[in-house]
N, C-alpha and C positions, 0 to 999 in steps of 0.2 A: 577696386584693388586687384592685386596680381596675384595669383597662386600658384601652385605647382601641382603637378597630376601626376599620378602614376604612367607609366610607359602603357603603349596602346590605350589608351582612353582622352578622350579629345579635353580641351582645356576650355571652359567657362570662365566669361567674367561675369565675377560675385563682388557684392558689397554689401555687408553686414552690418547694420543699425541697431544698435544695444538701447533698449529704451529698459524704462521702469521694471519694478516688480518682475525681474528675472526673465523678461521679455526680449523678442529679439526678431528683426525681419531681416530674412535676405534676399537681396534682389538680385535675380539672376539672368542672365543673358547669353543664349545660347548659340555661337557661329552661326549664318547659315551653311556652309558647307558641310559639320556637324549633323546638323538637324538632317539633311539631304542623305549622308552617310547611315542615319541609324536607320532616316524610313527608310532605306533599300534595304537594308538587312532587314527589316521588320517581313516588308514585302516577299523581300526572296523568302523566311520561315513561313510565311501565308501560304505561299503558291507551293510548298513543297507540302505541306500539310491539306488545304481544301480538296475536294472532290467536286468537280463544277460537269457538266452535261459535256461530250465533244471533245474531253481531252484527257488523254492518258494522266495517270497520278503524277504529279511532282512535273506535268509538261505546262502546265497553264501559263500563259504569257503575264509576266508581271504586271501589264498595263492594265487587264482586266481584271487581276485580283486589285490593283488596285483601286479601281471604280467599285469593282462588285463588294468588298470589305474597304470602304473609303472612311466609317465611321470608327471601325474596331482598328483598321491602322493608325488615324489617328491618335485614339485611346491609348492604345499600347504605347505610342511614341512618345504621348505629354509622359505616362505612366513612367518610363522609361529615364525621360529627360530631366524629370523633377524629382525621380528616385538619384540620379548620379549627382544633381546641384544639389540638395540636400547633404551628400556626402561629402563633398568637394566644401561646402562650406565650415560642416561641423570640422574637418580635418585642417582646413588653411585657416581656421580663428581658435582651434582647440576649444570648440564647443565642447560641453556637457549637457549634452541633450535631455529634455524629460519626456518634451510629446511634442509633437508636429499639430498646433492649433490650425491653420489654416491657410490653403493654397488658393493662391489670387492671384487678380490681373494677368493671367494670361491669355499672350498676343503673337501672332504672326506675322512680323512688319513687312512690308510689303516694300517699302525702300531697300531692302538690304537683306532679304529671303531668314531673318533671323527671328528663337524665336524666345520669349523672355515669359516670367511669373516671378511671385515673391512670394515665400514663404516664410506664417506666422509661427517664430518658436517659445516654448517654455522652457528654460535654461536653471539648472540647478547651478547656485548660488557661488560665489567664487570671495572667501575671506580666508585671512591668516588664523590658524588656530591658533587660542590662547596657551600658556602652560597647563596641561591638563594631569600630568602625574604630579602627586604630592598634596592632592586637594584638601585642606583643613574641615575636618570634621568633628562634631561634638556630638557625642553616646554615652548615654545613659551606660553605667555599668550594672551588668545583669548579679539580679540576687534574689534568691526565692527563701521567702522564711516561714514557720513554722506558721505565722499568723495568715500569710498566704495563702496556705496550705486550707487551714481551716474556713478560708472565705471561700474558696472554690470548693470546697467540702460541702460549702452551706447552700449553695447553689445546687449540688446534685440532692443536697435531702428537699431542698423547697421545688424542685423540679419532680417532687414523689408528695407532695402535699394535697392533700386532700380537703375539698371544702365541706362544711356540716351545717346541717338549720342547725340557727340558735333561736332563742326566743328570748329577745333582746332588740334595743332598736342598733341602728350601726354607729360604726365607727371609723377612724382611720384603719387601714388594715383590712377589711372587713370587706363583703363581695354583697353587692344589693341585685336581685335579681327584678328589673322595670318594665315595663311597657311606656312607650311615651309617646305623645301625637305632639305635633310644633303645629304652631296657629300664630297669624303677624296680623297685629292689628282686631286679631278678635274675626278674622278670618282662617279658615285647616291653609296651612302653606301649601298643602299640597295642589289648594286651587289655587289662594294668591299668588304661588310662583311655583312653575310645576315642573320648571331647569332646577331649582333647588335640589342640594344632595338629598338621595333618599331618607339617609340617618337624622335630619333634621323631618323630615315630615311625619316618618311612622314609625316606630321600635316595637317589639313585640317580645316580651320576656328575656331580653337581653343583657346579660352580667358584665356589669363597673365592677371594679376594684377601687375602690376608694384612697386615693393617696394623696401626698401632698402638693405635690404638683398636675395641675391637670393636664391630661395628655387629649382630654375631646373635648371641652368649652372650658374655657376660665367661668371660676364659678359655679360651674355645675357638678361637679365631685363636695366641695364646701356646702352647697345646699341640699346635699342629701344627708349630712351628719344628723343623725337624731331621728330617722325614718325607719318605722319598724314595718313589719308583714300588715296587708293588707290599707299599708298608709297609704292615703294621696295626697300632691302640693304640686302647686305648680309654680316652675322656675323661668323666673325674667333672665334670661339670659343677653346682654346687651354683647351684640359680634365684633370683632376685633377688627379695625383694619387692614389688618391683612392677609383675611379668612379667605381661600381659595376663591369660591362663588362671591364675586364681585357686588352680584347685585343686594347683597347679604348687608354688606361693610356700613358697620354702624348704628344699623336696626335692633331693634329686641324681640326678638322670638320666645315667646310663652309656650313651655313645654311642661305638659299637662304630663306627671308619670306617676304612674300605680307601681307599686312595692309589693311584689310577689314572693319576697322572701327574703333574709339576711342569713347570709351565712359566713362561718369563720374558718379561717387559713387555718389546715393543721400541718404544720413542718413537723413528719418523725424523728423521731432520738436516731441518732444514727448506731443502730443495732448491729449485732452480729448477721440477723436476716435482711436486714435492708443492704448491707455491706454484699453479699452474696445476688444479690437483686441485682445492683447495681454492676457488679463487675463479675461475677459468674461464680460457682461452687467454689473453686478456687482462693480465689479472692479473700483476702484476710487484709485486718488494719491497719499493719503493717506495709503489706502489697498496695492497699487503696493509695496510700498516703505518699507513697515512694512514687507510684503512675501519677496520679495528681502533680504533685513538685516536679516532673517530667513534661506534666501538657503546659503547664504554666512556663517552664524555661522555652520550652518551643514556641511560645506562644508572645515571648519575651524578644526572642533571640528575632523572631519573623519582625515583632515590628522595628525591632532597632536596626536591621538588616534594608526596611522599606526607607526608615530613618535617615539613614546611610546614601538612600540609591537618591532623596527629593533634595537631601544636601549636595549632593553633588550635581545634581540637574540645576539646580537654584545657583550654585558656581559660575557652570558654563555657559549658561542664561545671562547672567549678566556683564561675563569678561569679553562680551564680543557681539557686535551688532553689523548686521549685514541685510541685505532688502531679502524678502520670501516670494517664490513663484504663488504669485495669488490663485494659480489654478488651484493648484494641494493643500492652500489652505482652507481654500473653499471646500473642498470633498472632505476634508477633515473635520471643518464649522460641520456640515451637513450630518456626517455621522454621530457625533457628539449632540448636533440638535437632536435627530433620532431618537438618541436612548436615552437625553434625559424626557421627552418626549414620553417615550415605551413607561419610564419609570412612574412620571407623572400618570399615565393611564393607569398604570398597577395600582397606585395610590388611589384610585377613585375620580380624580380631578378630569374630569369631561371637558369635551374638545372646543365647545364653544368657552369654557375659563383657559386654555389654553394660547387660543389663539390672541384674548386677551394680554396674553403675559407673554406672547411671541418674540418682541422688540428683547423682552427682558431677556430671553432664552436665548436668542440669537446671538445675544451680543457676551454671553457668558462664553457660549460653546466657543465663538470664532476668539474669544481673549485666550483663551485651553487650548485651541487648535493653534494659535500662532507660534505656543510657548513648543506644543508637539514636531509639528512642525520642523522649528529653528533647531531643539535640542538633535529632534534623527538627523540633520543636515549634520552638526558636530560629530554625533559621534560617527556616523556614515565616514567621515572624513578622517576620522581616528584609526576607524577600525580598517582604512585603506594604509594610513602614514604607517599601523603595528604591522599592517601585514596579516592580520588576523583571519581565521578561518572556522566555520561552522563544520565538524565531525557531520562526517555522512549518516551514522547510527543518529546523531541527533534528529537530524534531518526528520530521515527516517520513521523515528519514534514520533513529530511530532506531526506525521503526515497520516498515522494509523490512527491517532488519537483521534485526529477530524473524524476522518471516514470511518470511526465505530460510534462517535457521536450522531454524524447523521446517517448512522447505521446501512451504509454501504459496502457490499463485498470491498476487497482491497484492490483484484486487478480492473473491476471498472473504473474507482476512483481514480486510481495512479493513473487511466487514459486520459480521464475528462480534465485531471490535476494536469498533464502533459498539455493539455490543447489552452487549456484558459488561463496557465499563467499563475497558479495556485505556488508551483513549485518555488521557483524564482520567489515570491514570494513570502511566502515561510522562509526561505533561507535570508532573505533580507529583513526578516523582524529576529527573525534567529543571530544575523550576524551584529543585529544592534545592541544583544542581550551581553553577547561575548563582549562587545568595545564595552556597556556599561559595568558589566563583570571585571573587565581591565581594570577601568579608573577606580572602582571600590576596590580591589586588591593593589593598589597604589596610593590610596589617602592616606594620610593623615591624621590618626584617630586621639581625639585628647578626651577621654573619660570621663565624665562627670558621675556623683552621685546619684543613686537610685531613682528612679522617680516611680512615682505610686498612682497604679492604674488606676482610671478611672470606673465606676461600677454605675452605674443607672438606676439599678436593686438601692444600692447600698450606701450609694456616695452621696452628702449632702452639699 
């Protein structure tokens, strides 16, 4: 294909191949007479810069800088050649470049002194935006009641609760304090399988809360009702399929536990002194009750506002389909495998049950990372069509916030922020925030009735 160059710079023929997944090579081909014109200038800055044995500064004869630097001119000159075709393509195809994947085939033909490469691109995405102001959304309308009041009330007196020996066997409600060894087969697990989580092979005076649903084995909260101090029994616990440790799934584990003690839940009366405990000298019934009905609208107003931000994502997610640069969705899958990854390790879940469940993990992350992905391409594109712009104090503030996290003076960081690209950055998750901020201060909000938080504590 034909281009146009700017004046003084020599003219390439380029041809531009648009393949899949935001992909794109250009082949380019560069005059010889071109080629001949930059190595001279290359050469003539060699010979005026080297120091060579026998001849004045800046007198060296081009011939023999060019023998003597015959590797570093050529370098400079592909460097050179494949930085201007590069340009000359993104500009006469009106590329949107993301990253330059990879420079090839290049040659110096020898029929015609010219000299040609292709270069592999990643191209952000090229679609019509849908209608995005006016977005239909449905919220919950916020209302905090009196009954509200006294559930979050009942949370900060059971968060001051205190356990007691009783001398009684247990109950629902009730804390059993156990020791317990797990044996499979009539062998300690701890030798039949010795990848086994710890908590299955040994426990040592460790406190259940006995409740109705169990949160550590089905069954084993139920077979402790009726167990008083110094009881023993042991529980057949048959594993669930689909209990982390794989080689678990389905077996029964005999957990042999001694009962060290039962003790019961005391929730205080919410007093004048507990009142004062909780929210300082100050602090009266009154005052609690009014701060409470305050964390709770906040707390109200956050999720209908998060409500707001996955309704409008869920929108533009589906009014528009266009191919994704697989590089960024990949670096995206990757991050997201990561931390759910990190999470799973917090949780206990060791790396050999992990890598089992890899397929599963991978294929969650890169489904999240496509949707991530697609959505910043929109509004990226939004927030170019508004014109929209990131406050420099924003900027700012959310560059101090890093660098005292990882607790960094502020003029080092803004250097290293300056060299690696950090800046640019932030401002580009920043300028995402502003387009999403856009489209919520342009929906469509149609109210619905209250809906009633869910509680874990409290909720059956």
């Amino acid at each position: 294909m034909e281009n146009t160059s700017p004046p003084n710079l020599f003219l390439m023929n380029i041809n531009v191949e648009h393949q899949p997944n935001c992909r794109a090579v250009a082949h380019v081909r560069v005059p010889s007479d071109q080629v001949g014109k930059e190595r001279d200038e290359i050469i003539t800055y060699f010979a005026g810069m080297v120091r060579l044995p026998g001849y004045r500064p800046g007198k060296t004869p081009k011939s023999i800088v060019a023998k003597r630097y015959e590797n570093e001119v050529k370098d400079e000159l592909e460097k050179k050649l494949i930085s201007e075709g590069l340009r000359q393509a993104v500009k006469s195809e009106g590329l949107e470049l993301l990253n330059v994947l990879a420079v090839n085939d290049k040659m110096y033909h020898d029929t015609d002194k010219s000299f040609s490469f292709t270069i592999e691109m990643s191209l952000a995405p090229k679609f019509e935006l849908p209608e995005y102001t006016g977005i239909p959304v449905k919220l919950p309308r916020i209302e905090v009641t009196d009954a509200d009041v006294d559930h979050d009330i009942l949370h900060l007196r059971e968060n001051q609760a205190t356990y007691e020996d009783v001398d009684r066997v247990a109950s629902l409600g009730d804390v059993v304090v156990l020791s317990v060894t797990g044996s499979l087969d009539g062998q300690p697990l701890s030798e039949a399988m010795p990848g086994a989580p710890a908590h299955l092979k040994e426990m040592k005076e460790n406190w259940f809360l006995l409740a109705d649903e169990d949160d550590f084995l089905p069954g084993f909260y139920s077979g402790l009702l009726g167990i008083a101090k110094d009881d023993e029994r042991t529980l057949n616990i048959t594993i669930a399929d689909d209990f982390n440790f794989e080689a678990l799934r389905g077996k029964t584990v005999a957990l042999a536990a001694k009962c060290h003690g039962v003790k019961n839940k005391a929730v205080p009366e919410l007093t004048e002194e507990l009142i004062k405990k909780v929210g300082g000298d100050e602090m009266t019934l009154e005052t609690l009750r009014d701060e409470v009905r305050d964390a709770i609208r906040r707390r109200r107003e956050k999720a209908r506002d998060a409500a707001k931000s996955n309704q409008v994502i869920a929108h533009l997610f589906e009014k528009v389909e266009f191919e994704l640069p697989q590089e960024v969705v990949n670096r995206e899958a990757q991050r997201r495998t990561n931390e759910i990854a990190q999470r799973a390790m917090q949780q206990g879940i060791g790396e050999e049950e992990l890598m089992k469940q890899q397929d599963e993990i991978l294929n969650s992350a890169t489904n999240q990372a496509r949707q991530n992905v697609k959505v910043s391409f929109i509004l990226e594109q939004i927030a170019k069509k508004e014109a929209l712009e990131v406050p420099a104090q924003k900027i700012a503030m959310a560059l101090a916030q890093i660098a005292e996290r990882q607790k960094m003076p502020a003029k080092k960081f803004m250097a290293e922020a300056q060299k690696n690209g950090l800046i640019d950055n932030v401002r580009g998750d920043l300028l995402l925030q502003e387009a999403m901020e856009f489209l919520k201060d342009k929906a469509i909000v149609e109210e619905t009735e209250p809906e009633a938080e869910h509680c874990d504590t409290h909720s059956k």
